[in-house]
NUDREN-377942 format. One record per residue: residue number from 1; chain; y, z, x of N, C-alpha, C, O in turn. Coordinates in steps of 0.1 Angstrom, whole numbers, plus 5000, padded with zeros to 4 digits. Example, Ala and Ser with C-alpha at 12.3 -4.5 7.8 and 13.67 -1.06 7.14 Angstrom:
@num 1&chaine A&n_Y 4943&n_Z 5078&n_X 5132&ca_Y 4955&ca_Z 5078&ca_X 5123&c_Y 4967&c_Z 5078&c_X 5132&o_Y 4967&o_Z 5085&o_X 5142
@num 2&chaine A&n_Y 4978&n_Z 5071&n_X 5128&ca_Y 4989&ca_Z 5071&ca_X 5137&c_Y 5000&c_Z 5079&c_X 5129&o_Y 5011&o_Z 5080&o_X 5134
//
This chain:
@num 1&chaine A&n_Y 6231&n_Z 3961&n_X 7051&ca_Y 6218&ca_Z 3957&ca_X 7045&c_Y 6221&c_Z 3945&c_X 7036&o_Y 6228&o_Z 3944&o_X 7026
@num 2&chaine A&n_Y 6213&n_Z 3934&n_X 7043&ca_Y 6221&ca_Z 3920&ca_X 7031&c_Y 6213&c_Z 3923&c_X 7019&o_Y 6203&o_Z 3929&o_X 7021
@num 3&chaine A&n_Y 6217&n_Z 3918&n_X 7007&ca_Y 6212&ca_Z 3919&ca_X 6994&c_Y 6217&c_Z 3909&c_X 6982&o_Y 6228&o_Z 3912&o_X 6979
@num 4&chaine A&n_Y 6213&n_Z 3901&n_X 6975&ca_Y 6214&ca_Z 3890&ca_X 6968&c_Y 6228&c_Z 3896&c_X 6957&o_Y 6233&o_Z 3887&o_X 6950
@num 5&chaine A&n_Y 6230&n_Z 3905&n_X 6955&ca_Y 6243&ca_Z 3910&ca_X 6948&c_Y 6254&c_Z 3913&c_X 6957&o_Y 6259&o_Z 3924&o_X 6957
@num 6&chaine A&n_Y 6257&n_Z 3907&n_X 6961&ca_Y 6263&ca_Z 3915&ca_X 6977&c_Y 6280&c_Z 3914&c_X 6976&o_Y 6288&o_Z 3920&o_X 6983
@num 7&chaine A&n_Y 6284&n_Z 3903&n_X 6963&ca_Y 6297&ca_Z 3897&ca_X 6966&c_Y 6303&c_Z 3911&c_X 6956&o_Y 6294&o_Z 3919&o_X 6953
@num 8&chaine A&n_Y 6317&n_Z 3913&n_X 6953&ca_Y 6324&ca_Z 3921&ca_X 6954&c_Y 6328&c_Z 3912&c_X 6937&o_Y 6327&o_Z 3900&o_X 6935
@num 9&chaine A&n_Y 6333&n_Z 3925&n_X 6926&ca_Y 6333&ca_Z 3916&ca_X 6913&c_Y 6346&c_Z 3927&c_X 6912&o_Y 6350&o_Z 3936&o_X 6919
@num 10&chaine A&n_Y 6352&n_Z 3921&n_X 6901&ca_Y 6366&ca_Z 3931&ca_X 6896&c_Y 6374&c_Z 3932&c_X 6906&o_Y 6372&o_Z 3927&o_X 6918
@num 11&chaine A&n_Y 6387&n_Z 3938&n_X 6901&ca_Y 6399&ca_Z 3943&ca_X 6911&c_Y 6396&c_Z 3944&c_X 6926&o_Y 6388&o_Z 3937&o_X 6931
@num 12&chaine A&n_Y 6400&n_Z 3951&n_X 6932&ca_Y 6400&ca_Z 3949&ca_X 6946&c_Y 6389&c_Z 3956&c_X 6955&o_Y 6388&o_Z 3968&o_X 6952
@num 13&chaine A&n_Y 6382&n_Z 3951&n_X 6963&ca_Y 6372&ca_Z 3952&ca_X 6969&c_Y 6372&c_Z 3956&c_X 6982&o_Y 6379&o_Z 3947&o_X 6987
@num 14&chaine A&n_Y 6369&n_Z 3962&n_X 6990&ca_Y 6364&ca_Z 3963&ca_X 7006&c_Y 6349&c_Z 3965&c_X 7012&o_Y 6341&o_Z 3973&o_X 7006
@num 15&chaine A&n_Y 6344&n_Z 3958&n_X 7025&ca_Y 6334&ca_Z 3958&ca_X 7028&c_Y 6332&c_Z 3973&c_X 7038&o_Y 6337&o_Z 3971&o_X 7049
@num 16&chaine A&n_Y 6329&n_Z 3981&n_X 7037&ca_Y 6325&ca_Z 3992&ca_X 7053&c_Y 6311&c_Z 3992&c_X 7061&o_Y 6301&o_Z 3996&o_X 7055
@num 17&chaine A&n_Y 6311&n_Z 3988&n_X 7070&ca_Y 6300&ca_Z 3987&ca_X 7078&c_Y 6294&c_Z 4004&c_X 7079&o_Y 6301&o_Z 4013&o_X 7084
@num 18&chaine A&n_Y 6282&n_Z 4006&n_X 7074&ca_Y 6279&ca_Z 4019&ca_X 7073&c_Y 6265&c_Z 4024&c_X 7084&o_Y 6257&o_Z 4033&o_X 7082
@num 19&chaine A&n_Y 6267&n_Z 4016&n_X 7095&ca_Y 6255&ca_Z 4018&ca_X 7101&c_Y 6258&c_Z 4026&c_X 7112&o_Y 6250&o_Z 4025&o_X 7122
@num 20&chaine A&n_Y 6272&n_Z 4037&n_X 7113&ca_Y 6273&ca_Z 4045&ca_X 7119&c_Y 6278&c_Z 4056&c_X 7115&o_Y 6283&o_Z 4066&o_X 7122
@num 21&chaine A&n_Y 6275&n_Z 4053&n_X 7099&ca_Y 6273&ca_Z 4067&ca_X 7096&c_Y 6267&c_Z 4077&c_X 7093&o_Y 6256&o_Z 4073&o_X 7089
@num 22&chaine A&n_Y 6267&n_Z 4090&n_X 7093&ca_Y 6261&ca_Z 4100&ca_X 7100&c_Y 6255&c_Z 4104&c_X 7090&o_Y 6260&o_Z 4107&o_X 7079
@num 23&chaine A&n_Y 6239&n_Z 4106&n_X 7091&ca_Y 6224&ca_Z 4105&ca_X 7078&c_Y 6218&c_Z 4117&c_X 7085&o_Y 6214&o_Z 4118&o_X 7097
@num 24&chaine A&n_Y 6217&n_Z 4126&n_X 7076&ca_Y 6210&ca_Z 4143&ca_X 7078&c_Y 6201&c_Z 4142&c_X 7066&o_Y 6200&o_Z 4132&o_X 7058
@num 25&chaine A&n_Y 6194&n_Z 4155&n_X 7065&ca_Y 6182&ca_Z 4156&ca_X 7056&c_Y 6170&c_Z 4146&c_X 7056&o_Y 6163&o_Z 4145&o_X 7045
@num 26&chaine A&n_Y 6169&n_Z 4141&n_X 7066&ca_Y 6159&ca_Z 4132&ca_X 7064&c_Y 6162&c_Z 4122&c_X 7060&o_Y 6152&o_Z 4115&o_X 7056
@num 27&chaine A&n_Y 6177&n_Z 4116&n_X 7058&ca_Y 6183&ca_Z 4105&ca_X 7052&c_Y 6184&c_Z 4106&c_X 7035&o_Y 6181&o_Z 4098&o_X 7026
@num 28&chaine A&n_Y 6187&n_Z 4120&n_X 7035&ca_Y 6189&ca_Z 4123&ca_X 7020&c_Y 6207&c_Z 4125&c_X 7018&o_Y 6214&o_Z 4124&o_X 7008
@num 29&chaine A&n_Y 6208&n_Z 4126&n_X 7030&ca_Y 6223&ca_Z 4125&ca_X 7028&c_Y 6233&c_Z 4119&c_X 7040&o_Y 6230&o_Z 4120&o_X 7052
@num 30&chaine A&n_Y 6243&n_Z 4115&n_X 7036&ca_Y 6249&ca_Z 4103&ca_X 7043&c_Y 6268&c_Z 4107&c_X 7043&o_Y 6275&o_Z 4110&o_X 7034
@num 31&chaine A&n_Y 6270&n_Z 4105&n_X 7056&ca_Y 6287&ca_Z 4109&ca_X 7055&c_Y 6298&c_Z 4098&c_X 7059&o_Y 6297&o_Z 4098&o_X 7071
@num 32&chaine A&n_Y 6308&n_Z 4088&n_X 7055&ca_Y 6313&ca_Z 4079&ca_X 7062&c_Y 6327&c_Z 4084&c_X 7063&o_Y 6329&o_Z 4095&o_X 7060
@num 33&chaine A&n_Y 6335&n_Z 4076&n_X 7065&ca_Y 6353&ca_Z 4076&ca_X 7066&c_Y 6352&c_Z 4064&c_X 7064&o_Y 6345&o_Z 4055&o_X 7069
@num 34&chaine A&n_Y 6363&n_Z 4065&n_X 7055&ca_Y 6370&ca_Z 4050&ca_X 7053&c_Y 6383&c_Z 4053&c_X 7049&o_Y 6386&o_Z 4063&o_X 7044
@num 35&chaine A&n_Y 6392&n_Z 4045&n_X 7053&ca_Y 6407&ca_Z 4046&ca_X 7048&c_Y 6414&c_Z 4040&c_X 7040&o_Y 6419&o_Z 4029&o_X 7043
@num 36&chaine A&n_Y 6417&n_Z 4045&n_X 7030&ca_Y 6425&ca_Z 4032&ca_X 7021&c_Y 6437&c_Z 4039&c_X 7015&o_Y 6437&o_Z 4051&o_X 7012
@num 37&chaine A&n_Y 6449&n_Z 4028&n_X 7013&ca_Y 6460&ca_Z 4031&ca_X 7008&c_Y 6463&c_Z 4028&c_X 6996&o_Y 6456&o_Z 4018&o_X 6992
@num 38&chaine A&n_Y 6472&n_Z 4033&n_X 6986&ca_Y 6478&ca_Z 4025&ca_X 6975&c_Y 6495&c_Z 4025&c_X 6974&o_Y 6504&o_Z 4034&o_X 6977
@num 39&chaine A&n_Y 6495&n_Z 4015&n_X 6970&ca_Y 6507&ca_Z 4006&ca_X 6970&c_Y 6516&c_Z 4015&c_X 6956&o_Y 6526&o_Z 4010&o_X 6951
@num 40&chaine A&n_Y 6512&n_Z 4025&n_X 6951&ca_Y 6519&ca_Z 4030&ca_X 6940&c_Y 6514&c_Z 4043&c_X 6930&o_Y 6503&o_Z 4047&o_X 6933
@num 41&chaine A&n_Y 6518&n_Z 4048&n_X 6923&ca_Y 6513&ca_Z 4065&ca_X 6922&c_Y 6506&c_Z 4060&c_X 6908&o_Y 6510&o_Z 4050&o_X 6902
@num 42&chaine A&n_Y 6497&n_Z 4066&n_X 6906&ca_Y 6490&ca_Z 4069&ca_X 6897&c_Y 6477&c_Z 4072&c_X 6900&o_Y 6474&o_Z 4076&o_X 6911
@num 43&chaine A&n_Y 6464&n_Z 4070&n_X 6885&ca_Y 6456&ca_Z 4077&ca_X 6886&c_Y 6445&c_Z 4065&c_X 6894&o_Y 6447&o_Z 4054&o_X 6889
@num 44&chaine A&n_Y 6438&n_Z 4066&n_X 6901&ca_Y 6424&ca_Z 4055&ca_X 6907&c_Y 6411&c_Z 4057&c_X 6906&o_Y 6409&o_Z 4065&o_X 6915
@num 45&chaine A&n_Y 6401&n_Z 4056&n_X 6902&ca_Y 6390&ca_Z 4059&ca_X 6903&c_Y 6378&c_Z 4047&c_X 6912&o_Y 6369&o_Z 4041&o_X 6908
@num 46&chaine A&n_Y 6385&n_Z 4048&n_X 6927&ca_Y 6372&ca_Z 4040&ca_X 6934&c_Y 6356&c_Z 4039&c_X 6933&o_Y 6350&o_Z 4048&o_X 6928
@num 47&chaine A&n_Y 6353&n_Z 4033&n_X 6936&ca_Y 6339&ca_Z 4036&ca_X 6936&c_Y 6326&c_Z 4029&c_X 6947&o_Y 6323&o_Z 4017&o_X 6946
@num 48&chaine A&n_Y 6324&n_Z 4033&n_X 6951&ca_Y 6312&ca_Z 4031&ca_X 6959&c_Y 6298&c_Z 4023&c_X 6957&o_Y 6292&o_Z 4025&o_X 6946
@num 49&chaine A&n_Y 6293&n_Z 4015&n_X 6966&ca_Y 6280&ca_Z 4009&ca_X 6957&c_Y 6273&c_Z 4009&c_X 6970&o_Y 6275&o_Z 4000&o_X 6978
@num 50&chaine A&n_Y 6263&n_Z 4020&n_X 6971&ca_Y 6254&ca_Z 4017&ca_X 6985&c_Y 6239&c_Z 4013&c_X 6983&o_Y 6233&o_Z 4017&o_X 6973
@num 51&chaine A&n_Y 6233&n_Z 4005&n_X 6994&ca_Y 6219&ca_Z 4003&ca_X 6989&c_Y 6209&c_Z 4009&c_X 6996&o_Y 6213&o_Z 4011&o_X 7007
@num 52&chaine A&n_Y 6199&n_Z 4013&n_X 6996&ca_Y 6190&ca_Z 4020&ca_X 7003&c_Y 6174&c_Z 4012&c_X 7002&o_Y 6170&o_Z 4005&o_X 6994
@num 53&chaine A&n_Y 6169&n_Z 4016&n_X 7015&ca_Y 6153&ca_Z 4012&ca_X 7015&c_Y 6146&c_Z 4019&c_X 7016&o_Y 6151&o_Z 4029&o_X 7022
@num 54&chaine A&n_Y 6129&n_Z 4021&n_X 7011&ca_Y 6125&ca_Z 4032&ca_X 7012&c_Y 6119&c_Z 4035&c_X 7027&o_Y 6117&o_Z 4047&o_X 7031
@num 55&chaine A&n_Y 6116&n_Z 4024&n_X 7035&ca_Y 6113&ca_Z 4028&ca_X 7055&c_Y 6123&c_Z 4024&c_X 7058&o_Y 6124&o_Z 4026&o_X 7070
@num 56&chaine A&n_Y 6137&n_Z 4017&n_X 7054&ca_Y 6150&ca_Z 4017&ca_X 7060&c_Y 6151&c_Z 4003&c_X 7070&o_Y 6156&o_Z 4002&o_X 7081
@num 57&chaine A&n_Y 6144&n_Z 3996&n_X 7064&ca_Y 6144&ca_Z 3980&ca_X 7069&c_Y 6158&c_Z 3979&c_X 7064&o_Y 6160&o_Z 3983&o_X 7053
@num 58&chaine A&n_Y 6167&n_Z 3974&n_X 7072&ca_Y 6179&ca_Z 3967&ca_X 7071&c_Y 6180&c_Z 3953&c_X 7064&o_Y 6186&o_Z 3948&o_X 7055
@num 59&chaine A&n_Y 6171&n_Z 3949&n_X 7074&ca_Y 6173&ca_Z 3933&ca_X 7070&c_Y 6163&c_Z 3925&c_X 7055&o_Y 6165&o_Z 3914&o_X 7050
@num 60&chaine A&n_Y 6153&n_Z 3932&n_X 7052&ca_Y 6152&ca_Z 3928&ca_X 7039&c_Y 6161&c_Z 3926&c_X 7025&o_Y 6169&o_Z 3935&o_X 7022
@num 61&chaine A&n_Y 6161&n_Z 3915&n_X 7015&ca_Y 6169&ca_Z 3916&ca_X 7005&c_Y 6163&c_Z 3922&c_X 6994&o_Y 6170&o_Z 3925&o_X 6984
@num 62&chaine A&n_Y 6150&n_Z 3925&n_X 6994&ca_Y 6140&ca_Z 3931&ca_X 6989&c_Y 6137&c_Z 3941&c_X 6993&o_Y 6138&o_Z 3947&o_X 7004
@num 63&chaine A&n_Y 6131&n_Z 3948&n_X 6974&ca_Y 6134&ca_Z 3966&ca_X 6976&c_Y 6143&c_Z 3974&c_X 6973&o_Y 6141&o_Z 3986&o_X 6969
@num 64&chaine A&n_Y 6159&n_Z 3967&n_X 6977&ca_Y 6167&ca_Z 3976&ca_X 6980&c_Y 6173&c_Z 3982&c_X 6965&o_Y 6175&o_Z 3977&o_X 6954
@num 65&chaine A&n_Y 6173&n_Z 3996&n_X 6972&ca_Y 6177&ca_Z 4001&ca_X 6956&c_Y 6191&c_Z 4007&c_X 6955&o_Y 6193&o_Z 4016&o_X 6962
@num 66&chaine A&n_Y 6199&n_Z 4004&n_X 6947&ca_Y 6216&ca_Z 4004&ca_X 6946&c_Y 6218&c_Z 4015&c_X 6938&o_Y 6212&o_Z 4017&o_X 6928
@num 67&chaine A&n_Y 6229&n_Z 4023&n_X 6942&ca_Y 6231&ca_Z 4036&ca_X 6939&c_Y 6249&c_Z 4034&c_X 6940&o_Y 6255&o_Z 4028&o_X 6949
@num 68&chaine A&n_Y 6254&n_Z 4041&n_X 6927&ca_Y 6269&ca_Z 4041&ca_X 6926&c_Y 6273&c_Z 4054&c_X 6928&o_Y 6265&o_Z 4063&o_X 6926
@num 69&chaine A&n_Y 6285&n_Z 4058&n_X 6931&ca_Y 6299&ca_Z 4068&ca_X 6933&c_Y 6308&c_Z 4069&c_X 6926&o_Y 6313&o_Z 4058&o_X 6923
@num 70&chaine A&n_Y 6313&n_Z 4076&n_X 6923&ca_Y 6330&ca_Z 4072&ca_X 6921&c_Y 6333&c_Z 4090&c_X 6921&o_Y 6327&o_Z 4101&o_X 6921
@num 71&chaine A&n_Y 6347&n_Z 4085&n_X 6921&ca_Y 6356&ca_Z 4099&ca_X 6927&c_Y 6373&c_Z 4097&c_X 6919&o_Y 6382&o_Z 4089&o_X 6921
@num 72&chaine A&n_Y 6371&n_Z 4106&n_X 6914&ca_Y 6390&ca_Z 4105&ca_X 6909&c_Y 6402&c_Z 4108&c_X 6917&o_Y 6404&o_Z 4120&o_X 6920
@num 73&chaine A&n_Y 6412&n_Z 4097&n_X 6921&ca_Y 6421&ca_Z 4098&ca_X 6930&c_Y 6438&c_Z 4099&c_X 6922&o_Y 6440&o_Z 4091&o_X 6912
@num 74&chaine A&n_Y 6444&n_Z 4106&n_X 6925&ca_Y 6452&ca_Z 4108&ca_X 6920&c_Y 6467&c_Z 4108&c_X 6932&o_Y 6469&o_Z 4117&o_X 6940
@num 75&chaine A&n_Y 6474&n_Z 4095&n_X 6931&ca_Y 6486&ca_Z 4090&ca_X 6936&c_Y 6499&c_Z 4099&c_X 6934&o_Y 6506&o_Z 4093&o_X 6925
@num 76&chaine A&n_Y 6505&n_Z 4110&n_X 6938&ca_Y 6521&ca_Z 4108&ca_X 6934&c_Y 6530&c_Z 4101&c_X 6944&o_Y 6527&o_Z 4099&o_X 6956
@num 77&chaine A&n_Y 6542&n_Z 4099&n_X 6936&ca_Y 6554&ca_Z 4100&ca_X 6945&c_Y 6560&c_Z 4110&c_X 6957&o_Y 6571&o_Z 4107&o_X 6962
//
């Protein structure tokens, strides 16, 4: 969904194409896979930034309303 905030700010960033992932409840909830590694042990806290519409127009930049994640990842050796 393009959107006028769209570029990627801070540390390291990835794009996931999410339009094959799998939306139950009426599109109240949403499941993806993504993979990522780190280069060394410690603590991470990624985070997620997805946008939503409310009839699920893709291609408007308008409307869309941005919703965050984050999850605590913890690296050892």
């Amino acid at each position: 969904m393009p959107h006028p905030d769209n570029g990627i700010r801070g540390g390291v960033g990835i794009r996931v194409d999410l339009s094959k992932a799998s939306v139950s409840n009426g599109g109240a909830h949403m499941e993806s896979d993504t993979e990522v590694s780190y280069d060394k042990a410690g603590t991470f806290f990624p985070t997620v930034k997805v946008f939503s519409e409310r009839k699920g127009d893709r291609e408007t930049p308008y409307t869309c309303i941005p919703n965050l994640g984050k999850m605590r990842i913890v690296v050892s050796e």
